[in-house]
C-alpha positions as CSV (number, residue, x, y, z in Angstrom):
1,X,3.5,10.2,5.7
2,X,2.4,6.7,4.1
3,X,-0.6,6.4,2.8
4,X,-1.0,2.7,4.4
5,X,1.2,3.0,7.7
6,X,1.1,6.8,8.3
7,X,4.5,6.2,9.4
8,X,6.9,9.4,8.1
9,X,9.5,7.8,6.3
10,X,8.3,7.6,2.9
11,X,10.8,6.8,0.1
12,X,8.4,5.7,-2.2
13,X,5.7,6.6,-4.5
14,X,3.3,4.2,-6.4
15,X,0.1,5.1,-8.2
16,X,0.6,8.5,-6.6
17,X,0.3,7.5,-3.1
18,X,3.3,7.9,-1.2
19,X,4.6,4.5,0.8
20,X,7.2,3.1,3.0
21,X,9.9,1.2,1.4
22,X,7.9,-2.0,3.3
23,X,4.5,-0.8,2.6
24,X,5.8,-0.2,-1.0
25,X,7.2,-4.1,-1.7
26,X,3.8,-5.4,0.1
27,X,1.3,-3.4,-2.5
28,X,3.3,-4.8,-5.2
29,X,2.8,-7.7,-4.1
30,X,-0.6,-7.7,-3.3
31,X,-1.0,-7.8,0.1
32,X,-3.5,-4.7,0.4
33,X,-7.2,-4.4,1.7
34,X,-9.0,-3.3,-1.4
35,X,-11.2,-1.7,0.7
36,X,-8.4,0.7,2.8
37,X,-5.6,-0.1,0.6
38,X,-3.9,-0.6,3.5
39,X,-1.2,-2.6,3.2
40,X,-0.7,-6.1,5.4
41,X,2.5,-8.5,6.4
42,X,1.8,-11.9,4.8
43,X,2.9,-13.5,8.1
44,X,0.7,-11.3,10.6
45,X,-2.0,-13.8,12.0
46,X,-3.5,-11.7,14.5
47,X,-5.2,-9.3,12.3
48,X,-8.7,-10.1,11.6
49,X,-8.8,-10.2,7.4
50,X,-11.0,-12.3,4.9
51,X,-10.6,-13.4,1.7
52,X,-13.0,-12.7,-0.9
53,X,-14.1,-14.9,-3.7
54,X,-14.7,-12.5,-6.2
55,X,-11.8,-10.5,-6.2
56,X,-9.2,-13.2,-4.3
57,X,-8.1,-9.8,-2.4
58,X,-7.6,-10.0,1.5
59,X,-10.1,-7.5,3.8
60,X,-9.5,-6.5,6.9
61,X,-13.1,-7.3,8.8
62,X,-12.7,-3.7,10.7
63,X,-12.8,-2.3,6.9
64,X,-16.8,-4.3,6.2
65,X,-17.7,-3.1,9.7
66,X,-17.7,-6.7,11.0
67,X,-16.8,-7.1,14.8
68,X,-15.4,-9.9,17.0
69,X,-18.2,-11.9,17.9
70,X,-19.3,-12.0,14.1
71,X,-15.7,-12.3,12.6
72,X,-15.8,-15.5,15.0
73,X,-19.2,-16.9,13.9
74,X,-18.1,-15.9,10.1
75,X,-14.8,-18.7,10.5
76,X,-16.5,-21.4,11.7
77,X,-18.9,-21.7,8.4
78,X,-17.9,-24.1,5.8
79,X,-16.1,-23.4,2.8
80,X,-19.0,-23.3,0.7
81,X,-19.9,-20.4,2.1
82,X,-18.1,-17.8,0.0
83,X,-17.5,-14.3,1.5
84,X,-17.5,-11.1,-1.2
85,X,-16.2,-7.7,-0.1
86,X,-17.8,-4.5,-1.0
């Protein structure tokens, strides 16, 4: 199974952890939680991520244990306040 999907058809290995030909192409190029390592469609707007300042990597906010309510209160601050993953 992937390691990021758990769908069955992996085709790939990278860093030992076997992908998806899809979940392969997005880890190279970057778009992984660095929390989960799982991997994310640039275009996918519905899932609840944040960047992080000090690594520039995206997180998913189920991944820092941060629901809803606080994911909404958390995108309505300014810029100026950074958010740094674990």
């Amino acid at each position: 199974r992937c390691a990021s999907c758990k769908r069955a058809n992996v085709s790939h290995y990278l860093a030992g952890q076997p992908l998806c030909s899809v979940c392969c192409l997005q880890k190279k190029q970057g778009s992984f939680c660095p929390l989960c390592e799982g991997c994310y469609d640039e275009n996918d707007y519905e899932t609840r991520m944040m960047e992080c300042a000090h690594c520039g990597g995206w997180v998913h906010a189920k991944c820092e244990g941060i629901n809803f309510e606080k994911y909404q209160i958390l995108s309505y601050l300014p810029d100026t306040v950074e958010y740094v993953c674990k």
